[in-house]
N, C-alpha and C positions, 0 to 999 in steps of 0.2 A: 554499833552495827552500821554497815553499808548498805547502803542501797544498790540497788542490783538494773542496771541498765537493762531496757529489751534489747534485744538483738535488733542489728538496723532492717528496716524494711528493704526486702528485696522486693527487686524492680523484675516482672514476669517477663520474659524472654520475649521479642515480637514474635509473634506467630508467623511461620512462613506460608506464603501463598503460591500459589498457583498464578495468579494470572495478575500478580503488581507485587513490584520490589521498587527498590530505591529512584527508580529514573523511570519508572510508568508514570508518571502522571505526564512525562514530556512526551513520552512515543503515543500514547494515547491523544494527545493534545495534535500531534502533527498527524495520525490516523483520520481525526475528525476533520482535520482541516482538507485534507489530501481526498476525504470521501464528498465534503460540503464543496470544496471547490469544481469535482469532477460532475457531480450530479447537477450542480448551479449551470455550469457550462454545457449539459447533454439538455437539460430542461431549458435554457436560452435558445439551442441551436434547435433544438425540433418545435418549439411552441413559440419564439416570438420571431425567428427570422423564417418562420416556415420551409425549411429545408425538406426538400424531397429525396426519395433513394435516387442517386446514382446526378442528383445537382450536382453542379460545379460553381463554387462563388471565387475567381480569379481573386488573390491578395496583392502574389506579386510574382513576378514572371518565374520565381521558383517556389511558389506555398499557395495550395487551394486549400479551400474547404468544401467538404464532400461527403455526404451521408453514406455511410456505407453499412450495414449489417454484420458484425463477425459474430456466427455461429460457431466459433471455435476457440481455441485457445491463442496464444501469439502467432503471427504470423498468418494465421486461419489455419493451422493442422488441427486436428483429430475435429473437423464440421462437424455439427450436429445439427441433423432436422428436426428429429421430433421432439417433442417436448419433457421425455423422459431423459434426451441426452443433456440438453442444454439444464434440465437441474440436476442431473448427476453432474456435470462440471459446475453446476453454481454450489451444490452442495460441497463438493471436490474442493473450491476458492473459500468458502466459510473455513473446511477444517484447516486449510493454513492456516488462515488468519489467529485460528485456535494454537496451532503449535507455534505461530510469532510473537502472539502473546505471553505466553509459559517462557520462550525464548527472550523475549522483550522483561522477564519477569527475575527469571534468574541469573543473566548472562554480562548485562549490558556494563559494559566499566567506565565508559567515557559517553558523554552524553551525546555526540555526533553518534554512537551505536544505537541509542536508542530513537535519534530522531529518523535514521534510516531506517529502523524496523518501521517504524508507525508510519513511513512514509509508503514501504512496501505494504503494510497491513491497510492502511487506507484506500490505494489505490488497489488494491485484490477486493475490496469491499466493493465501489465503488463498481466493479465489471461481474461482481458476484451477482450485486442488484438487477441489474441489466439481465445478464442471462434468465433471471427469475423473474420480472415484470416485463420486457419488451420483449422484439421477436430475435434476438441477439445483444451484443455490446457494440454501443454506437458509437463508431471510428469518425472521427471527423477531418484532423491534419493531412494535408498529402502532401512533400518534400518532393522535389523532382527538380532533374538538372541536366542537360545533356542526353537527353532520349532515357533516364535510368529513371523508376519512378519506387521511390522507398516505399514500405509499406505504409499505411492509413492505420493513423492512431488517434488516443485523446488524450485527457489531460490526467486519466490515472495510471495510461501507460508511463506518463511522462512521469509522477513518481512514484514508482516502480522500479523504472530505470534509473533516477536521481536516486532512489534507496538502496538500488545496490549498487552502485557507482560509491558510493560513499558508507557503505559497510567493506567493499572492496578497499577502499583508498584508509577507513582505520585499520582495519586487518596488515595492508602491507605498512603502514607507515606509524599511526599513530597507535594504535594497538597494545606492539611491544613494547611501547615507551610507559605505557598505562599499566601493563602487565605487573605484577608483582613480583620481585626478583627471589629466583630460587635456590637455598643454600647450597 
């Protein structure tokens, strides 16, 4: 008589998630950085260099820094005074961050996708907090050159715009090349 082998042990399929796949631990990691660098620099500029609304700290004859309040969204569209508006858009900025996570979870194929989500999910965090603990999101940078004066930002606009700047630039360039080719 033979001896009768088990069947091999099957290996249980990974369970899929919702809010981490294969390259969350990177977009998550550049979220945290992208939220700790922006709140580092709002909590520098208003408690040790004592910046007031509407200071002016000259850099250089084209970059101040300047406290400014945005009760609104980019740019200052859709203001909000009262304190119902300013956490319906802070609540508003969380549920992104919820659907760039699931996006961040399912989608990412090249790791520059996922460090632009978390770059954008960081700094949407980072202006979410602000609308819900101060009396706005504290803009600090002001650019200006030639009588033009750009708008007044901080350091989670800045990635915001480096996160889609560079979900923009894998999309057109490095994207397809990642893409999986179709019979």
């Amino acid at each position: 008589m033979t001896e009768q082998q088990p069947p091999p042990a099957q290996t249980p399929a990974k369970a899929s998630s919702w809010f981490f796949g294969p390259l969350s631990t990177t977009g998550y990691y550049w979220a945290v950085l992208a939220f700790v660098a922006d709140q580092a620099h709002k909590w520098w500029m208003l408690n040790v260099t004592g910046i007031q609304l509407g200071d002016r700290i000259e850099v250089t004859s084209f970059f101040d820094l300047i406290l400014i309040w945005n009760k609104g969204v980019s740019y200052g569209l859709f203001q909000q005074e009262s304190l119902a508006g300013r956490i319906a858009l802070g609540v508003f900025s969380l549920l992104a961050v919820v659907a760039l996570a699931v996006w961040l979870a399912r989608s990412p194929q090249t790791r520059l996708t996922a460090v632009a989500i978390g770059l954008v999910m960081g700094g949407a965090l980072g202006n979410a907090l602000d609308r819900l603990i101060r009396p706005g999101v504290a803009d600090f940078f002001s650019l200006h050159a030639f009588d033009f004066n750009w708008y007044i930002f901080n350091v989670a606009d800045i990635a915001i715009v480096a996160g889609v700047a560079a979900l923009l630039y894998d999309a057109l360039f490095i994207g397809t090349q990642a893409a999986p080719k179709r019979p």
